[in-house]
N, C-alpha and C positions, 0 to 999 in steps of 0.2 A: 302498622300495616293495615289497610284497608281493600274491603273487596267490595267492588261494584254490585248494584243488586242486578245486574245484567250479566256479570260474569259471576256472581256465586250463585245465579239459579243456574245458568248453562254448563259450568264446570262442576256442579253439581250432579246432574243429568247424565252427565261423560263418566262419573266416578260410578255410579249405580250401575247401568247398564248403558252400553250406547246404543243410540236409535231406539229407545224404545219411545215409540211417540206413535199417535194416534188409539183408536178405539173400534170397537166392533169385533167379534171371538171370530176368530179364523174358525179353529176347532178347538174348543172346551174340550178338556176332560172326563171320559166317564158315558153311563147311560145315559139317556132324560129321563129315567126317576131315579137319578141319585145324583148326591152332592160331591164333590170330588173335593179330597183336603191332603193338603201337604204341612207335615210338620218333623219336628226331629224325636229322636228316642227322648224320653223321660218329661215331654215338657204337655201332657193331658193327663185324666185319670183312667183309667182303661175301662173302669166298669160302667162310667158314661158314658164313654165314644161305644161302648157295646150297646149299649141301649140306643143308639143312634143308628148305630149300623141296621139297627132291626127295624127303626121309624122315627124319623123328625119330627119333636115334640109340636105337635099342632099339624103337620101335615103329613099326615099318615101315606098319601101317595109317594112321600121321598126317603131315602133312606143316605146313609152318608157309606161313603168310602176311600177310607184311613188309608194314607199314607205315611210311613214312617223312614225318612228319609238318612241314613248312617253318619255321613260324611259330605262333605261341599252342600252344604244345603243351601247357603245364601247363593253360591254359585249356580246351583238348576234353576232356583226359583227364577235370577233373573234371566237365563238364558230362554227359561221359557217361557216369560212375558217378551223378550225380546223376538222370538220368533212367531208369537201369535198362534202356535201352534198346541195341540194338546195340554191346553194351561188349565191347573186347577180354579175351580170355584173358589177354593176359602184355603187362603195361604197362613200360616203362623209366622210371627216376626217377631224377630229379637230384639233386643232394649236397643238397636242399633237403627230404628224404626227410620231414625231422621234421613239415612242416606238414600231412601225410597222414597223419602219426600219430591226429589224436583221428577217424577214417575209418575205424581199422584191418579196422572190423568189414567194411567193404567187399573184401577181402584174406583171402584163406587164410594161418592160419599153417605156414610153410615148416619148422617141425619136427616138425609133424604129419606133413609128406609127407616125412621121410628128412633133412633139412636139419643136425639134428647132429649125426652121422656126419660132416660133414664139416669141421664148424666148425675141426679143429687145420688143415687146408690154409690159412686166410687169416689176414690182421693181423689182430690182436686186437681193433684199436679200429675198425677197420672193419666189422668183424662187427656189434659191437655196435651201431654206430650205425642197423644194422636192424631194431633189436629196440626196440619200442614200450616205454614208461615200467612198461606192464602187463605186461610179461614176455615177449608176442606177437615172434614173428620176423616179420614182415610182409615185408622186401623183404631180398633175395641180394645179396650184394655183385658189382658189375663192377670200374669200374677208380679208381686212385686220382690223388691230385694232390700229389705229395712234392714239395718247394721246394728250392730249392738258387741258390746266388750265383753269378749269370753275369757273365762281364768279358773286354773286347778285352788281349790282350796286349801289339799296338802301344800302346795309350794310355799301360796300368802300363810297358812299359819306357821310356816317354819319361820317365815320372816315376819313373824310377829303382826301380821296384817287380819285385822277383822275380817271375816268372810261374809258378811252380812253386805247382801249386793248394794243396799243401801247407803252402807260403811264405805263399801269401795266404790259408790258411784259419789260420794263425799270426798273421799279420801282424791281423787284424779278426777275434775272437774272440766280439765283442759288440760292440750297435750304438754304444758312446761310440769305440770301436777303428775300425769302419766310416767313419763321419761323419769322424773323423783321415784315413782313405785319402784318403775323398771328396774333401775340403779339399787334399791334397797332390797328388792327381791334375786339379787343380781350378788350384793352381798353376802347376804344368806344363806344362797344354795347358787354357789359357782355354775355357770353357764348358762345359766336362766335367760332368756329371750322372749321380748314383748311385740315379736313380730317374723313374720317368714322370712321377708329379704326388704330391700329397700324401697322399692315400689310397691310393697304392700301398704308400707303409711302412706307413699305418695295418696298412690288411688283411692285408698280409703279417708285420706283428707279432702281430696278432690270430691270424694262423692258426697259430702256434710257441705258443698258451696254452694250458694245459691245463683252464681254466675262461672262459666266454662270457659269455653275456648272462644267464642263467638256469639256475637249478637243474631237477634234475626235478621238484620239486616246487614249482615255480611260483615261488621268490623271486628276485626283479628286481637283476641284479647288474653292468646295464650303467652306472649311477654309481658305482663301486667305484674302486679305485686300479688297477688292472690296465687297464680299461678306460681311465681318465683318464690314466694315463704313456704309451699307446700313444699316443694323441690329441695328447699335448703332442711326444711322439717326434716324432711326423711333422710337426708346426707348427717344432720346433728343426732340424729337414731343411730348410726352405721357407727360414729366418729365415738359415741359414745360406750359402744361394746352391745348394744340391747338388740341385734338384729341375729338371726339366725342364718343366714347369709345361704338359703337352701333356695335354688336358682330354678330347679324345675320340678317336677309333680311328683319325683319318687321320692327327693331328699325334703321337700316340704309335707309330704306323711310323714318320712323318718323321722322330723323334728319333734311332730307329735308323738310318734310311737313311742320314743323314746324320753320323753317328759321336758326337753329343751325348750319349747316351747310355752310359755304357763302362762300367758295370756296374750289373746290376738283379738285386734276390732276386725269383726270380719260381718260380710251379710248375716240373713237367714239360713242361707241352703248352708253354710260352713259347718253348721249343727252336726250335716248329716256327712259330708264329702270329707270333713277333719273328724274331730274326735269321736263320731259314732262307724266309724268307717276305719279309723286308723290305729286308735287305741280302742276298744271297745273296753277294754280292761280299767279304762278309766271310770267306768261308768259310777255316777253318785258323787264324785270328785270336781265335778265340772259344775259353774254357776254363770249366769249372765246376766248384766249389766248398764245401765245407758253410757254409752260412748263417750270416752273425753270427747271436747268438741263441736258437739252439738251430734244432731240426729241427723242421718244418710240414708239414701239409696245406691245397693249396685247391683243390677240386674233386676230381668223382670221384661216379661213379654206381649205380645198382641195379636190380633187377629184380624184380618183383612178379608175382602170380599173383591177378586178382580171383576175387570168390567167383562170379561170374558164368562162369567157365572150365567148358568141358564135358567136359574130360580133364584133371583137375589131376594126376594121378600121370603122364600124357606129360608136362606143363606141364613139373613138376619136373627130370624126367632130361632133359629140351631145355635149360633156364637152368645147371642145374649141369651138365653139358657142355659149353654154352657159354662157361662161365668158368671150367674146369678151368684148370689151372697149363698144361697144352699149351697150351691155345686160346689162355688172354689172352695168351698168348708171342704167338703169331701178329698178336693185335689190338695189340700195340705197333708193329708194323711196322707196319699199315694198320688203321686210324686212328691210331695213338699215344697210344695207352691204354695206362699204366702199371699194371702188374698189383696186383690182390690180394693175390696167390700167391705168396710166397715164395721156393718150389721155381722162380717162372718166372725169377728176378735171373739164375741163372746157365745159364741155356738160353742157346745159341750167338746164339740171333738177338737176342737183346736184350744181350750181353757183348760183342758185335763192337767193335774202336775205331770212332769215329766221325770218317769226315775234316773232317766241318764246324769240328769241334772238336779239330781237330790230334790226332785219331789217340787222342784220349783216350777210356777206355771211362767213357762219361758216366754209364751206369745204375749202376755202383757210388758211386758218390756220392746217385744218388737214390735207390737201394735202403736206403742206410744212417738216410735221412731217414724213409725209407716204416715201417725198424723202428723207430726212437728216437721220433717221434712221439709224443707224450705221451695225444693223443686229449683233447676236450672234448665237453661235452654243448650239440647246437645245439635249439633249442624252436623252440615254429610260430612263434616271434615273432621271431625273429630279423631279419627282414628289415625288418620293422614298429621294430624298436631301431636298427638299424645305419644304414636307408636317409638318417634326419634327422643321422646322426654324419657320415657322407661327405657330404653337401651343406652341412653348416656348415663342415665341414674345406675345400669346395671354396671356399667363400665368403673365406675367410679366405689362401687363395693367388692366389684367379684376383679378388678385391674387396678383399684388405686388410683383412676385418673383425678384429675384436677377439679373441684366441681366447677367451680367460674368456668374453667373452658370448656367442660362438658354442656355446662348452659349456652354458654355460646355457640358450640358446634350442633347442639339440640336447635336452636333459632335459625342456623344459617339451613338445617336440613329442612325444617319447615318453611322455611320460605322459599327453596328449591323445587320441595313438592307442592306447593300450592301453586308456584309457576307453573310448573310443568302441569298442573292440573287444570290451566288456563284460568285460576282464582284471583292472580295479581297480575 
């Protein structure tokens, strides 16, 4: 399946928002001496957006004002570049950054204002993934989402498994080595599970590839074998007993709560949203590890600057201060936003051991994921490919269905929605 680069920019455009095309601020957001910013709960540090609020570092005439937005956030943001109407200066955007891409024109390019100068401070493949297909820097990097394999101690030493992360990053090298743990850890202490549900390995296999759903130039690569071994990966987890089969967000705490769960590749933020959130009781019992697999990203956000901004040169020195290698040091602590930058792996506040984790300094493990990261290229379609892979993949653990025809029925819906998306 291939998509024209005429029909994947313009089917593109249709998916984001439609009509948003042209330039010049109707009505911006906010005073003229303030910055107007939209973003969602949990994804800043608050004690910097406070110091902002009071004066923008270099331009003491502007001050910033925070929006924290609940619910449907990607929904206002585009309705309100769609209407040209009270549009913020400085938008935040989620790792879904690509489906803004064929918009871009709505968006300052951030190398106009100073923005390559800075590029050697962040990972590579993060940078990039800012930068529209046309060459355009459209959004700044914030924080990222490096993977890494978490597991109770208690469980592995009942099954007789070294807890030395070392040991266990020897011991499951790659996921046929992993699946062997699983199974041995599985003997040991009945009911053991090396993952939430079946789309957990999916996606967390997908997010260790160094190619997706799509090229930049529109050819359709989510039937390929890279996508299909992932799919059967996670169907050979299910088939094998090692999944926890917990379908939505209460029963995947319960897995943890309740110790079913003893080892999950999961992001960064999982630290905090699983077991420091859901077992707290487990704390010192938890260790982490580099991933069967290779090294991943899943999540992880950005910063934009619309063309509707009435100070785009403050705009710029506010976001690239905001996520200088100091600050995101700071935003790991509060929120837990793993940095960009580098330079921040070995800042005190993110190297400290960690006691939840026996004392282990956990950010070297995901700092080493955050550089080895191979980087893929995500398109506006991604979610339009992925979302009918994960609901046949669910079918097929929480129904029993077939996976071949679950594959099959997953390919004929994405080819339906990319028609209808005007893609093929």
């Amino acid at each position: 399946m291939t998509l024209s680069r005429r029909h994947f920019l313009a089917a593109g455009s249709a998916i984001a928002a439609a009509g948003l095309t042209g330039c010049g601020s109707r009505s911006s957001l906010g005073g003229s001496h303030e910055l107007s910013m939209w973003t969602w709960v949990g994804s800043v540090n608050d004690d910097l957006i406070g110091q902002a609020e009071k004066a923008i570092p270099g331009y003491d005439g502007m001050k910033l004002a925070m929006t924290r937005i609940g619910s449907n956030y990607k929904t206002k943001v585009l309705t309100a570049l769609a209407g040209k109407s009270l549009v913020p200066d400085i938008v935040a955007i989620n790792d879904d950054v690509a489906t803004y891409f064929p918009n871009a024109d709505q968006f300052h390019d951030l190398n106009e204002l100073g923005a390559k100068e800075l590029e050697k401070d962040f990972l590579p493949w993060k940078w990039k993934w800012g930068i529209t297909p046309q060459g355009k820097m459209m959004a700044y990097p914030m924080d990222t989402g490096p993977t890494a394999l978490f597991y109770r101690t208690d469980i592995f030493q009942k099954a007789g498994v070294d807890i030395d992360p070392a040991a266990v990053a020897g011991l499951a090298p790659d996921w046929d080595t992993y699946i062997a743990l699983g199974k041995k850890l599985k003997q040991a202490v009945p009911g053991s599970a090396i993952t939430d549900n079946i789309t957990g390995i999916y996606s967390y296999r997908m997010a260790q590839q160094s190619k997706r759903y799509m090229t930049p130039d529109g050819q359709y690569l989510g039937d390929q074998d890279h996508v299909r071994q992932a799919f059967d990966l996670a169907v050979r987890v299910v088939k094998e007993g090692l999944s926890a089969n917990a379908q939505n967000s209460t029963d995947k705490n319960a897995v943890v709560t309740n110790g079913k769960l003893v080892a999950y590749i999961g992001a960064v933020w999982w630290a905090q949203l699983g077991p420091k959130n859901a077992a707290p009781k487990t704390k010192g019992l938890w260790r982490v590890t580099p991933a069967p697999g290779g090294a991943g990203n899943r999540g992880g956000s950005f910063l934009a600057i619309t063309k509707y901004c009435k100070n785009p040169k403050a705009a710029f020195a506010f976001i690239s201060w905001l996520e200088s290698a100091k600050n995101q040091a700071q935003a790991f602590l509060d929120p837990v936003l793993f940095p960009s930058t580098p330079a921040s792996y070995t800042d005190s506040r993110l190297s400290a051991p960690d006691p939840f984790f026996g004392g282990q300094k956990i950010v070297d493990v995901f700092a080493e994921s955050a550089k080895k990261y191979p980087g893929a290229f995500f398109s506006p379609y991604d979610s339009i490919i992925d979302t009918p892979i994960s609901s046949e993949l669910v079918n097929v653990e929480a129904a029993g269905k077939d996976p071949d025809q679950a594959w099959a029925d997953a390919q004929r819906q994405i080819e339906r929605e990319l028609t209808r998306a005007g893609a093929i």
